[in-house]
PyMOL Python script that loads the backbone (N, CA, C, O; Angstrom):
from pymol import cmd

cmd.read_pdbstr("""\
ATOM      1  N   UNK A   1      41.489  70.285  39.908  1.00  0.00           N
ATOM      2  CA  UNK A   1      42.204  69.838  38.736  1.00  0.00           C
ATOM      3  C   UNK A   1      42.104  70.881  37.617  1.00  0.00           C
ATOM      4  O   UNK A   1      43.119  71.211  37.003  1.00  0.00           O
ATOM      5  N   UNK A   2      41.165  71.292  37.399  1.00  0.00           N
ATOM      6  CA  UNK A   2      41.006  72.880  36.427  1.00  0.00           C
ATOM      7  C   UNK A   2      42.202  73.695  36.787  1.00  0.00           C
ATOM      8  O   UNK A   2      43.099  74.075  36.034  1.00  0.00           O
ATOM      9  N   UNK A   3      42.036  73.939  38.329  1.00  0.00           N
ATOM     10  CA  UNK A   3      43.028  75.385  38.331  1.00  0.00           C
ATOM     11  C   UNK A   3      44.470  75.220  38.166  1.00  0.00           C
ATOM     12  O   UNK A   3      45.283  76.135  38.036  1.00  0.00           O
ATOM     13  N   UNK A   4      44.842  73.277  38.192  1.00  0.00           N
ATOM     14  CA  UNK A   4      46.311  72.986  37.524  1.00  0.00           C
ATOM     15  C   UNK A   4      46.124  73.117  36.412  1.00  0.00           C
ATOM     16  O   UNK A   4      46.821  73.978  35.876  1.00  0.00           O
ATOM     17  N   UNK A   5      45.074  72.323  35.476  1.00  0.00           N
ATOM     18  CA  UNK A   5      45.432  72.891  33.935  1.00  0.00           C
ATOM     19  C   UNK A   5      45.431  73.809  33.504  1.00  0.00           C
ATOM     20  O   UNK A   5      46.165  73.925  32.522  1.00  0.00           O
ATOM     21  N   UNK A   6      44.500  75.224  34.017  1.00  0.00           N
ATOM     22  CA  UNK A   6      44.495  76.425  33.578  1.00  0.00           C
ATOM     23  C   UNK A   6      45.815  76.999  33.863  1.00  0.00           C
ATOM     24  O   UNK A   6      46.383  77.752  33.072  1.00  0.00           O
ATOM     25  N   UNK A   7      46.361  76.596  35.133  1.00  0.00           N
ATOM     26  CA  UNK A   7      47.769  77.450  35.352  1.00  0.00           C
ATOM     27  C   UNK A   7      48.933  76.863  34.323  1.00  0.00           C
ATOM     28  O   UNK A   7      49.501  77.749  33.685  1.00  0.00           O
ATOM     29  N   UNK A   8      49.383  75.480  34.061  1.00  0.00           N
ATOM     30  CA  UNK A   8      49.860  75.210  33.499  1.00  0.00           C
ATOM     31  C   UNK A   8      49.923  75.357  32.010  1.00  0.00           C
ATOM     32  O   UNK A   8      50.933  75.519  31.325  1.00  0.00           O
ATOM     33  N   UNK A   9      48.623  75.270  31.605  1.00  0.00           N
ATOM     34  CA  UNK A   9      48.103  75.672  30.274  1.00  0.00           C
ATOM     35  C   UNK A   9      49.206  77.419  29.672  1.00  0.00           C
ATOM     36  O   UNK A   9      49.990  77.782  28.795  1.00  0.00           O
ATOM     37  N   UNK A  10      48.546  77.897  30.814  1.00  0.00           N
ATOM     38  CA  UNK A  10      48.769  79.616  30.948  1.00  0.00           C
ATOM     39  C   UNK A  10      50.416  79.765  31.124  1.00  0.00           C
ATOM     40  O   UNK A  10      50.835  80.892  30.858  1.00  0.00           O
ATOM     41  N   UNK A  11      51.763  78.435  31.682  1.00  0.00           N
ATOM     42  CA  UNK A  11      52.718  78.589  31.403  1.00  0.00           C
ATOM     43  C   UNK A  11      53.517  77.893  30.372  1.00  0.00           C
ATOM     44  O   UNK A  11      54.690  78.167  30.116  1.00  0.00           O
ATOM     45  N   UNK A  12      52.939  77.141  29.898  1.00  0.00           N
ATOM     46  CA  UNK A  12      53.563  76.331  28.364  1.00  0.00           C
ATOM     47  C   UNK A  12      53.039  77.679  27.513  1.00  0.00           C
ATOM     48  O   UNK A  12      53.869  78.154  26.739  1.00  0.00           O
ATOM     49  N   UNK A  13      52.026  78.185  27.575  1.00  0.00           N
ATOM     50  CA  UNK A  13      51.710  79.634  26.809  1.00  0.00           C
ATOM     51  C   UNK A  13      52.814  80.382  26.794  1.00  0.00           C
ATOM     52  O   UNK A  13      53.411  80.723  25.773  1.00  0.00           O
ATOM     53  N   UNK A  14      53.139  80.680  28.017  1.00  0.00           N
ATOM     54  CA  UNK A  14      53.876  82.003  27.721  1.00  0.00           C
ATOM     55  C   UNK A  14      55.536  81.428  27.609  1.00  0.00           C
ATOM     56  O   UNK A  14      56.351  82.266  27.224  1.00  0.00           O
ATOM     57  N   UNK A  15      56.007  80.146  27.906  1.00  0.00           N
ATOM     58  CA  UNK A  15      56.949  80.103  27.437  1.00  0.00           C
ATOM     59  C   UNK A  15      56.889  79.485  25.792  1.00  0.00           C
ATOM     60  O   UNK A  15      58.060  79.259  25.486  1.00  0.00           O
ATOM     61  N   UNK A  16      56.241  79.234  24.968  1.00  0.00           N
ATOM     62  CA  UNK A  16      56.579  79.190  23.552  1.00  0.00           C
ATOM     63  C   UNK A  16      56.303  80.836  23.062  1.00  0.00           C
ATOM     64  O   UNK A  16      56.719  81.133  21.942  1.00  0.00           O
ATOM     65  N   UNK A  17      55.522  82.042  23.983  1.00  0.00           N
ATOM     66  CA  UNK A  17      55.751  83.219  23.242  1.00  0.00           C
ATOM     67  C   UNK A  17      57.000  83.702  23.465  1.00  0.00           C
ATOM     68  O   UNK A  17      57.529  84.638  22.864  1.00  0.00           O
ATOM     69  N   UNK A  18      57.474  83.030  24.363  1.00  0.00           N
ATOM     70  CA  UNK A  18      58.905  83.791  24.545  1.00  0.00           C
ATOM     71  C   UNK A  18      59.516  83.123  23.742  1.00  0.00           C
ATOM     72  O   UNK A  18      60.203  83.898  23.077  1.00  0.00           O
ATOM     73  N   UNK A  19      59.677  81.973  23.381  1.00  0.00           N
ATOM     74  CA  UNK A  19      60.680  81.419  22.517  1.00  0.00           C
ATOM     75  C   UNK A  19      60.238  82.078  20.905  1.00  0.00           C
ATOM     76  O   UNK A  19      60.993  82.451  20.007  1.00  0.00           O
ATOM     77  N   UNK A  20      59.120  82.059  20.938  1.00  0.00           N
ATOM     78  CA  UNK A  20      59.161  82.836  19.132  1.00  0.00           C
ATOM     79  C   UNK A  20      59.611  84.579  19.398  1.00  0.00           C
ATOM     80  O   UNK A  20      60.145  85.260  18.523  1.00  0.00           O
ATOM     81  N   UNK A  21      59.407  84.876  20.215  1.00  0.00           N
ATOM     82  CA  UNK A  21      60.061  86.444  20.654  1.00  0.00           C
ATOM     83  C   UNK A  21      61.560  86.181  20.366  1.00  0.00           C
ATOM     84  O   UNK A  21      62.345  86.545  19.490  1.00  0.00           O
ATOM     85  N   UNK A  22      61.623  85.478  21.357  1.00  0.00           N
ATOM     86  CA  UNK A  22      63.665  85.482  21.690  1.00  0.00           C
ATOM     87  C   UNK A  22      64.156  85.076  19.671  1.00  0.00           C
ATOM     88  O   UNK A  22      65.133  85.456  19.026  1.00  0.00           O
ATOM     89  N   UNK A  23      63.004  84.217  19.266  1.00  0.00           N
ATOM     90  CA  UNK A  23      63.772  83.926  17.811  1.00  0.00           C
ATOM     91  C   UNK A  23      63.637  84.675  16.871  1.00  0.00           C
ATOM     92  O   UNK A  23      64.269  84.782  15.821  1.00  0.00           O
ATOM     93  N   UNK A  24      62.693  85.258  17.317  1.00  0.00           N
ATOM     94  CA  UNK A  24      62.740  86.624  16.303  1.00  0.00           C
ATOM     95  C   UNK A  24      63.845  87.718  16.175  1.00  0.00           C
ATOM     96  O   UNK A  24      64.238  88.400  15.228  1.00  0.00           O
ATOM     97  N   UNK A  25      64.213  87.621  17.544  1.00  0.00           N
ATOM     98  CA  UNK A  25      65.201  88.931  17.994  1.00  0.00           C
ATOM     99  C   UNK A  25      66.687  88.106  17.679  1.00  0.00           C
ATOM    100  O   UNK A  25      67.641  88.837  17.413  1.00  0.00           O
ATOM    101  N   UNK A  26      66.872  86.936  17.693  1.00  0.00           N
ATOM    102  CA  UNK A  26      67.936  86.231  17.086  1.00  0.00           C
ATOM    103  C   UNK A  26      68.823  85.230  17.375  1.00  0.00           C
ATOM    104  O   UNK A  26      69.862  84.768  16.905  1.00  0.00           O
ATOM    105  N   UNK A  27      67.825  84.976  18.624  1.00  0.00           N
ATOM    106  CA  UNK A  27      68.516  84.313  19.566  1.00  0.00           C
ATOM    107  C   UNK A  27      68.376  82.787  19.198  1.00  0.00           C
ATOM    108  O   UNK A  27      67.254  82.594  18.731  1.00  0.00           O
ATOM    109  N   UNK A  28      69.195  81.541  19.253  1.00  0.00           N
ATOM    110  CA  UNK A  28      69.457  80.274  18.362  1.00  0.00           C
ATOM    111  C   UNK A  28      69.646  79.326  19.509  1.00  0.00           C
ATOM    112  O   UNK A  28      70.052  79.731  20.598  1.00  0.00           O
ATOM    113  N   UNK A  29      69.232  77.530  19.180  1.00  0.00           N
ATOM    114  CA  UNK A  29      70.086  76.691  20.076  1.00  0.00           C
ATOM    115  C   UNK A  29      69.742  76.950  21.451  1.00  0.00           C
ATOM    116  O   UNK A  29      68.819  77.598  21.944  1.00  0.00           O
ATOM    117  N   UNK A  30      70.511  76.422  21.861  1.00  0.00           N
ATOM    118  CA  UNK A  30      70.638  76.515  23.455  1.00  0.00           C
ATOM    119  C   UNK A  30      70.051  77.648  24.256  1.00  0.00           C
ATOM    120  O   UNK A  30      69.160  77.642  25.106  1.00  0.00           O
ATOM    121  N   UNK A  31      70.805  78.647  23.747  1.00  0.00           N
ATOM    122  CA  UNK A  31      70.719  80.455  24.104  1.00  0.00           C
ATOM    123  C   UNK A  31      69.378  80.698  24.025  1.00  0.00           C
ATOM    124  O   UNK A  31      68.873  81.560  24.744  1.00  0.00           O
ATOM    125  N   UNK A  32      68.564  79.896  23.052  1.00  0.00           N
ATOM    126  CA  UNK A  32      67.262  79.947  22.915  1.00  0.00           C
ATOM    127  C   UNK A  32      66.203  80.031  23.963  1.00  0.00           C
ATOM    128  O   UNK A  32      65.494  80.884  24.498  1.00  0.00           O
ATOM    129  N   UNK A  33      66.499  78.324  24.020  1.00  0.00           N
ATOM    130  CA  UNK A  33      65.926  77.841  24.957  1.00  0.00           C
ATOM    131  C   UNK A  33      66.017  78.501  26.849  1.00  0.00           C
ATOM    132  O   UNK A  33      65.075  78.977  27.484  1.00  0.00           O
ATOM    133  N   UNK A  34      67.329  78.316  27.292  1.00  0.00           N
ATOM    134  CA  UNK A  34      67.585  79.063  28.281  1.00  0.00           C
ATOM    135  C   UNK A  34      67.000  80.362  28.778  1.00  0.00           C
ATOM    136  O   UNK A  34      66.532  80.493  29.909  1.00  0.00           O
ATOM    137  N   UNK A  35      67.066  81.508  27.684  1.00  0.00           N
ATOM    138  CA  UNK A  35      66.596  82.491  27.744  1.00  0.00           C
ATOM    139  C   UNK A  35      65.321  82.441  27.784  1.00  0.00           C
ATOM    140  O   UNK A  35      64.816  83.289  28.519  1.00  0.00           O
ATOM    141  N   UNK A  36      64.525  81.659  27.186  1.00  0.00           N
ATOM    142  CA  UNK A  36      62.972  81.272  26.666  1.00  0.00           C
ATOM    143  C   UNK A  36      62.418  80.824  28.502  1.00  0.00           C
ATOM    144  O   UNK A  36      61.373  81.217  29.021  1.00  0.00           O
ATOM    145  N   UNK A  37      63.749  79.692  29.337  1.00  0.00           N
ATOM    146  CA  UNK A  37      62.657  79.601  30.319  1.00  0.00           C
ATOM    147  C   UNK A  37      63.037  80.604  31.342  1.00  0.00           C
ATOM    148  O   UNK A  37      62.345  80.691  32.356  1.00  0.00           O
ATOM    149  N   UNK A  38      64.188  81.460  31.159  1.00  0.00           N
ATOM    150  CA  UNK A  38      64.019  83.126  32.330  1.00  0.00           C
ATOM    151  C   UNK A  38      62.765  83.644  31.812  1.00  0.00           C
ATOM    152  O   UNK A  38      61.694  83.724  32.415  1.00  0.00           O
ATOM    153  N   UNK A  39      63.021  83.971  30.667  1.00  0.00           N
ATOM    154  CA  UNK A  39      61.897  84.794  30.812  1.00  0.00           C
ATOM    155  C   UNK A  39      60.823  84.277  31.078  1.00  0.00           C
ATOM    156  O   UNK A  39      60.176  84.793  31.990  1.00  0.00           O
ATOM    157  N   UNK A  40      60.247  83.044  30.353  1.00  0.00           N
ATOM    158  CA  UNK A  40      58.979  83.031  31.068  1.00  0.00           C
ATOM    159  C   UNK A  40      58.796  82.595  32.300  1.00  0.00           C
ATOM    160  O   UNK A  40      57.626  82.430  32.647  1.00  0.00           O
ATOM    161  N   UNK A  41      59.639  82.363  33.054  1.00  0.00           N
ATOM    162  CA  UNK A  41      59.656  81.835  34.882  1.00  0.00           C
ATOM    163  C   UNK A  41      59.052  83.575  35.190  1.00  0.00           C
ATOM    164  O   UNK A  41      58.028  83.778  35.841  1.00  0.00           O
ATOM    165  N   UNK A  42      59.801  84.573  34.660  1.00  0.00           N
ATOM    166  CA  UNK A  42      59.931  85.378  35.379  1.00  0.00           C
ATOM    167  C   UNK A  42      58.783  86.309  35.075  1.00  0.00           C
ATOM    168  O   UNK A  42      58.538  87.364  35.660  1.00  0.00           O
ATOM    169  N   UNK A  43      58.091  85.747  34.043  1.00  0.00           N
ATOM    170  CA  UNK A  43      56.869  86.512  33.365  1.00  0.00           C
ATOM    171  C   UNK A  43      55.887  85.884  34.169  1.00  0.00           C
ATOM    172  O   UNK A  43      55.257  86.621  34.927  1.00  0.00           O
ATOM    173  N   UNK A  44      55.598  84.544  34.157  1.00  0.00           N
ATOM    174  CA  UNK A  44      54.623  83.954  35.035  1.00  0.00           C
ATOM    175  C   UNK A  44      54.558  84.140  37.141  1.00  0.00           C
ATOM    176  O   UNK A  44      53.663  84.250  37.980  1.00  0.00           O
ATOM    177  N   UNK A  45      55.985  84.084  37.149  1.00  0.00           N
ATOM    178  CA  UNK A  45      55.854  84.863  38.372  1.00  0.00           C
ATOM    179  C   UNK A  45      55.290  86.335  38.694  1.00  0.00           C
ATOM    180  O   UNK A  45      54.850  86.466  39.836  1.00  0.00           O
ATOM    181  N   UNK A  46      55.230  87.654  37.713  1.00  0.00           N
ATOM    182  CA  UNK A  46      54.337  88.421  37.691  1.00  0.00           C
ATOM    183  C   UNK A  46      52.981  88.084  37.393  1.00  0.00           C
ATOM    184  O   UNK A  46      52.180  88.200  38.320  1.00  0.00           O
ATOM    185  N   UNK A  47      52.513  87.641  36.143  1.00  0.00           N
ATOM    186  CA  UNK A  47      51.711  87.611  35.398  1.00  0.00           C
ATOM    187  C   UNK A  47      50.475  86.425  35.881  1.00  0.00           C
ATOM    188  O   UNK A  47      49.293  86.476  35.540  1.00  0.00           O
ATOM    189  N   UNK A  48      50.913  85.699  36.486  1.00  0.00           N
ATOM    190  CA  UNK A  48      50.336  84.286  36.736  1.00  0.00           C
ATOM    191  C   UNK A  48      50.096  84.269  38.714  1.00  0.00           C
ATOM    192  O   UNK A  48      49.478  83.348  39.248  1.00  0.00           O
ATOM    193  N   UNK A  49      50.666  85.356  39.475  1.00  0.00           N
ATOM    194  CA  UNK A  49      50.399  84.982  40.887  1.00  0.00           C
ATOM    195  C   UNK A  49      48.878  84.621  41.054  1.00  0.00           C
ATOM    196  O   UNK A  49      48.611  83.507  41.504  1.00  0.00           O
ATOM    197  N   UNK A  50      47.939  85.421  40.749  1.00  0.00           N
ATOM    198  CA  UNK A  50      46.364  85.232  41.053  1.00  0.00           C
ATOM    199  C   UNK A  50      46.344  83.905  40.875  1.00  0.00           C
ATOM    200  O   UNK A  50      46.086  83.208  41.856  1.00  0.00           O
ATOM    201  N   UNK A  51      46.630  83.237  39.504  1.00  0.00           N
ATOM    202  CA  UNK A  51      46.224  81.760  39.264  1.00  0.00           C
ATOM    203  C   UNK A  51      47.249  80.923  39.990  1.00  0.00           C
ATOM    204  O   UNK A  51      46.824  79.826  40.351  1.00  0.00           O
ATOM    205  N   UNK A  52      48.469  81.191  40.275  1.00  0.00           N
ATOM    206  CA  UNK A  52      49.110  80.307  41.451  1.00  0.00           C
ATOM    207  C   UNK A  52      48.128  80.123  42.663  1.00  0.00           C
ATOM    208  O   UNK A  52      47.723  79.066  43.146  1.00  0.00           O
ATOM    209  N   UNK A  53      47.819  81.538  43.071  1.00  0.00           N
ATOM    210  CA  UNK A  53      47.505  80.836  44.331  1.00  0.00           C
ATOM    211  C   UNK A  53      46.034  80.639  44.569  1.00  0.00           C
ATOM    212  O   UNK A  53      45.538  80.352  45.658  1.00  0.00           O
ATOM    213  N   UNK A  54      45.243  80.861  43.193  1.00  0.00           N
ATOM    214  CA  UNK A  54      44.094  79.387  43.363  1.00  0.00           C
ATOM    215  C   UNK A  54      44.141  78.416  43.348  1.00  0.00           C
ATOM    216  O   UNK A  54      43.445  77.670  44.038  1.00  0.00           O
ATOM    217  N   UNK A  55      45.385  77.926  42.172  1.00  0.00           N
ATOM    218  CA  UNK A  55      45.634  76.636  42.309  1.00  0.00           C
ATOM    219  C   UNK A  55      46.271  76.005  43.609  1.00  0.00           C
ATOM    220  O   UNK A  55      46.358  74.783  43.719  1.00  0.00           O
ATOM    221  N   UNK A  56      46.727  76.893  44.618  1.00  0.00           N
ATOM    222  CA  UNK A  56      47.660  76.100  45.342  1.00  0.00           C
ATOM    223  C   UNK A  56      46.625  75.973  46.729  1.00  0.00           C
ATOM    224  O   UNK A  56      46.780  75.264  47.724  1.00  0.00           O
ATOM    225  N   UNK A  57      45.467  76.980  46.387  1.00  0.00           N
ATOM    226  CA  UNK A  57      44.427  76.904  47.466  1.00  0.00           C
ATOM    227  C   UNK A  57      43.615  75.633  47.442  1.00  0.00           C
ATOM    228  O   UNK A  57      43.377  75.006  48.474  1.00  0.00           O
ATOM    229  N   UNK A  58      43.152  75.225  46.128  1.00  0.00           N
ATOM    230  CA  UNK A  58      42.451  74.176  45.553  1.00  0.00           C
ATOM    231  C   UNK A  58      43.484  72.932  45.471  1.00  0.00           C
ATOM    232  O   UNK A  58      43.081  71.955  44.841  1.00  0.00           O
ATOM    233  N   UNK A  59      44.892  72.863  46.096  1.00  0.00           N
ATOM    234  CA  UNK A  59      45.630  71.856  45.643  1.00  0.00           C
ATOM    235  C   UNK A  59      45.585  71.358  47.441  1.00  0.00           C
ATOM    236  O   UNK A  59      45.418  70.190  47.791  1.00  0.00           O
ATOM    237  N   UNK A  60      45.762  72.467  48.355  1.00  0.00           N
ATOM    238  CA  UNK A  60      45.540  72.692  49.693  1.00  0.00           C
ATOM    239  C   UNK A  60      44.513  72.193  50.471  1.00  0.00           C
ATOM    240  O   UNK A  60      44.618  71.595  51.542  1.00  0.00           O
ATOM    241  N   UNK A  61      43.209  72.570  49.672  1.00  0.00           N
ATOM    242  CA  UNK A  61      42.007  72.045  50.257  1.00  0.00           C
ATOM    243  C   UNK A  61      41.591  70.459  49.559  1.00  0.00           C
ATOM    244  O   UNK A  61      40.739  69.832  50.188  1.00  0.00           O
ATOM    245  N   UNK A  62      42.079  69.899  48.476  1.00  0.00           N
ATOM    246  CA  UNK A  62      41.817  68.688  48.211  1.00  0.00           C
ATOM    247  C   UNK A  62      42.395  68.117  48.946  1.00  0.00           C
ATOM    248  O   UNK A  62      41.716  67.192  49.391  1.00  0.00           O
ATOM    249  N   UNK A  63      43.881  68.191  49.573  1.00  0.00           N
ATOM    250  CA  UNK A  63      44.707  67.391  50.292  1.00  0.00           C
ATOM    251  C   UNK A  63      43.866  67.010  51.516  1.00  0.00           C
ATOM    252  O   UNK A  63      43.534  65.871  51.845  1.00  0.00           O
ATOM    253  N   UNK A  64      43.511  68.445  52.282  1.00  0.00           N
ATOM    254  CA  UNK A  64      42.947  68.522  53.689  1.00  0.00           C
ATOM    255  C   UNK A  64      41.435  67.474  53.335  1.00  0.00           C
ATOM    256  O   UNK A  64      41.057  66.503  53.990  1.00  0.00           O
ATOM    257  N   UNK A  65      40.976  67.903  52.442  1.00  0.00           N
ATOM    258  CA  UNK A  65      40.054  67.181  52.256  1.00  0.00           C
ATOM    259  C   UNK A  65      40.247  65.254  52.590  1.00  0.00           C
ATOM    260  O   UNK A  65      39.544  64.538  53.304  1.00  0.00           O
ATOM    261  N   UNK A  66      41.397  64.910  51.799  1.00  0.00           N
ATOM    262  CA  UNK A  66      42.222  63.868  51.573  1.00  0.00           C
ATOM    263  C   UNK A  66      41.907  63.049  53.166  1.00  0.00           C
ATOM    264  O   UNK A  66      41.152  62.171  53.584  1.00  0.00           O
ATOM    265  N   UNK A  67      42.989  63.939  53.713  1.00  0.00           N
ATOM    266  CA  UNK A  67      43.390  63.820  54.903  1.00  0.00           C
ATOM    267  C   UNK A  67      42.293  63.385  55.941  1.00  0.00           C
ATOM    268  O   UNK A  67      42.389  62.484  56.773  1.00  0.00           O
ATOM    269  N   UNK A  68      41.068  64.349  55.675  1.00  0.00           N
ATOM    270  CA  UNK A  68      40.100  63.987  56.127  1.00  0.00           C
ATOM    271  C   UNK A  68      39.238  62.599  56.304  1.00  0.00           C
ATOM    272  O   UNK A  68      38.729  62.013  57.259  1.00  0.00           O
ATOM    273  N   UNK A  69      39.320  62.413  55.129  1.00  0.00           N
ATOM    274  CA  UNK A  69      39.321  60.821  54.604  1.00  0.00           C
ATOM    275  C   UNK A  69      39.398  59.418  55.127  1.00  0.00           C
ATOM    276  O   UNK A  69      38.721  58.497  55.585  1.00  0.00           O
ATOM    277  N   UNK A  70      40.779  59.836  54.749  1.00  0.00           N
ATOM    278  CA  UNK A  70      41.883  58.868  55.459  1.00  0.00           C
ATOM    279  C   UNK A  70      41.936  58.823  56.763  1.00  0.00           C
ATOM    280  O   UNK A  70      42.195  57.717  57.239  1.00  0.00           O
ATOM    281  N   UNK A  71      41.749  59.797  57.569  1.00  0.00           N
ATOM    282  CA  UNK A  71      41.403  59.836  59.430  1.00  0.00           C
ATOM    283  C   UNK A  71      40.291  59.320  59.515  1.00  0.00           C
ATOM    284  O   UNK A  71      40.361  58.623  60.527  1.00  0.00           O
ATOM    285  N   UNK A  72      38.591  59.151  58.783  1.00  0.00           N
ATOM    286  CA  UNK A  72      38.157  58.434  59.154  1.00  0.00           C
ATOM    287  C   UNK A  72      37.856  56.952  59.214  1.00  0.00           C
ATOM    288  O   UNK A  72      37.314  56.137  59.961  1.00  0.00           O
ATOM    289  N   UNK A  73      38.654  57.033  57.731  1.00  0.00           N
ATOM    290  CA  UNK A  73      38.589  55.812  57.242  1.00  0.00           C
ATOM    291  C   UNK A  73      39.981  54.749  58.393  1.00  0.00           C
ATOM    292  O   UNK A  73      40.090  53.523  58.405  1.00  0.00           O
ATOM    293  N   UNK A  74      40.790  55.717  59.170  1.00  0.00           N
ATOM    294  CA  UNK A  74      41.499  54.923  59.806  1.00  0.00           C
ATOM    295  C   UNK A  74      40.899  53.916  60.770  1.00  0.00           C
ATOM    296  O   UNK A  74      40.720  52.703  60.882  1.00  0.00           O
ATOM    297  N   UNK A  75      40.599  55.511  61.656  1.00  0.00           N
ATOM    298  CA  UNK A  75      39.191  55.221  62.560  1.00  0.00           C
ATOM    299  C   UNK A  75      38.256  53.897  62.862  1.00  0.00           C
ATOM    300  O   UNK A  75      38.110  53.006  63.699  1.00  0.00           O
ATOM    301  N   UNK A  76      37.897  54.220  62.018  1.00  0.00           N
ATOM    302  CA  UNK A  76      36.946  52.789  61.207  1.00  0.00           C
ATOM    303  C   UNK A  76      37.669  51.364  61.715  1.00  0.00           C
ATOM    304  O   UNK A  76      37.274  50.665  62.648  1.00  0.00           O
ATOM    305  N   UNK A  77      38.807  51.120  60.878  1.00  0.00           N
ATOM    306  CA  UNK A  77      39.774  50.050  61.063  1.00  0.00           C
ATOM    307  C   UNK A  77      40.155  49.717  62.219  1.00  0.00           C
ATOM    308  O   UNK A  77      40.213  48.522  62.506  1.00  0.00           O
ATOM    309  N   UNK A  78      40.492  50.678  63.116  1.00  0.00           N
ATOM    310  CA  UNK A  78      40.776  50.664  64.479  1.00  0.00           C
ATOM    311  C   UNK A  78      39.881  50.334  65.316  1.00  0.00           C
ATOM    312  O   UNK A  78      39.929  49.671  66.352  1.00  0.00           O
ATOM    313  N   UNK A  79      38.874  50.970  64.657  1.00  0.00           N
ATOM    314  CA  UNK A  79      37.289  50.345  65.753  1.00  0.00           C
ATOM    315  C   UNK A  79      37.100  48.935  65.353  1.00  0.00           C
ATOM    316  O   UNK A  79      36.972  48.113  66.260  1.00  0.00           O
ATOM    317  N   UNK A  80      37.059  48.470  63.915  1.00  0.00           N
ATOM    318  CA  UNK A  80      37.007  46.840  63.637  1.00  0.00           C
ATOM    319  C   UNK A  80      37.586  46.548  64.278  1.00  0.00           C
ATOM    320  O   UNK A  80      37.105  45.768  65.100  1.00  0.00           O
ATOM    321  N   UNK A  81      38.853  46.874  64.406  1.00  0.00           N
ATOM    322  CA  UNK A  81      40.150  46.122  64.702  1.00  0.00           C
ATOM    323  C   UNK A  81      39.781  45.556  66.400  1.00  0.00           C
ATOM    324  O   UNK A  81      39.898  44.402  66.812  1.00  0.00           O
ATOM    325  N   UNK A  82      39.336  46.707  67.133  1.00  0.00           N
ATOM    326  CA  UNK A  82      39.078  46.382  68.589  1.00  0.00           C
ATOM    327  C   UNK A  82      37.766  45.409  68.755  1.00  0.00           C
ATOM    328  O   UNK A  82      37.570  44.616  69.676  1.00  0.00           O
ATOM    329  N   UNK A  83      36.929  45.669  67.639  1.00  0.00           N
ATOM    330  CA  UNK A  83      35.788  44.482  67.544  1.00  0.00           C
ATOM    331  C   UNK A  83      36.059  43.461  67.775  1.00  0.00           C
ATOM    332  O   UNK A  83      35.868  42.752  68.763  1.00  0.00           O
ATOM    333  N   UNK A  84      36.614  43.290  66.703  1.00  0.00           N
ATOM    334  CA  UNK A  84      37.762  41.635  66.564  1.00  0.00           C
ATOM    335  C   UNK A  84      38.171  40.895  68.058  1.00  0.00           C
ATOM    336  O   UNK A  84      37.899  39.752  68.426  1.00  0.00           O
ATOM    337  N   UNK A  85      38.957  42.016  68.812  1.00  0.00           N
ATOM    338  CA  UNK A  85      39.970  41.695  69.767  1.00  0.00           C
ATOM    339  C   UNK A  85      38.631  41.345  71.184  1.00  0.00           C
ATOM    340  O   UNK A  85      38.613  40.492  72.071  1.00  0.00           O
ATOM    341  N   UNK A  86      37.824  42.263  70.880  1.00  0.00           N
ATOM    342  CA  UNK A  86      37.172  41.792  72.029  1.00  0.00           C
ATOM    343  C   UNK A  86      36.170  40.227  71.654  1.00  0.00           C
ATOM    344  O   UNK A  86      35.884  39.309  72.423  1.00  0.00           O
ATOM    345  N   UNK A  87      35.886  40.374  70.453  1.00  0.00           N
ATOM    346  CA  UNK A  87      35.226  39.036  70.341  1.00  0.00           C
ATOM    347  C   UNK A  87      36.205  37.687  70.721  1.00  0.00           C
ATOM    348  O   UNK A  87      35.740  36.549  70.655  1.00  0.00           O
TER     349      UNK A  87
END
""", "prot")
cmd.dss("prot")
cmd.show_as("cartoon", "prot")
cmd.util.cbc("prot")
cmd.orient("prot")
């Protein structure tokens, strides 16, 4: 959960520097905004890969983790379940 807020953190960042950039240089409205999320899509796609793909490692291994879980915890149920049937 860190390495989503840090990444996310790190792209609401860089898209309000782009929007005070783009408004400085003169850009208004709409044109603003638009331009505000190229550039920063395209800034964070350089600038931000390292922290993508911790986060997506740590988003990867909680799942598997998840998953893990849930298979035993199926398990479990299935074995009650046959308890049951044979009693």
């Amino acid at each position: 959960m860190r390495t989503t807020l840090a990444y996310t953190s790190a792209r609401i960042l860089l898209f309000v520097v782009s929007v005070i950039v783009l408004y400085l240089v003169g850009a208004r409205g709409l044109l603003l905004l638009a331009l505000a999320c190229v550039v920063s899509g395209v800034a964070s796609f350089v600038l931000l890969s390292r922290q993508r793909d911790v986060m997506s490692g740590a988003l990867i291994a909680r799942l598997m983790n998840g998953k893990r879980r849930a298979t035993g915890f199926r398990a479990r149920l299935e074995e009650g379940a046959r308890a049951e049937d044979d009693d």
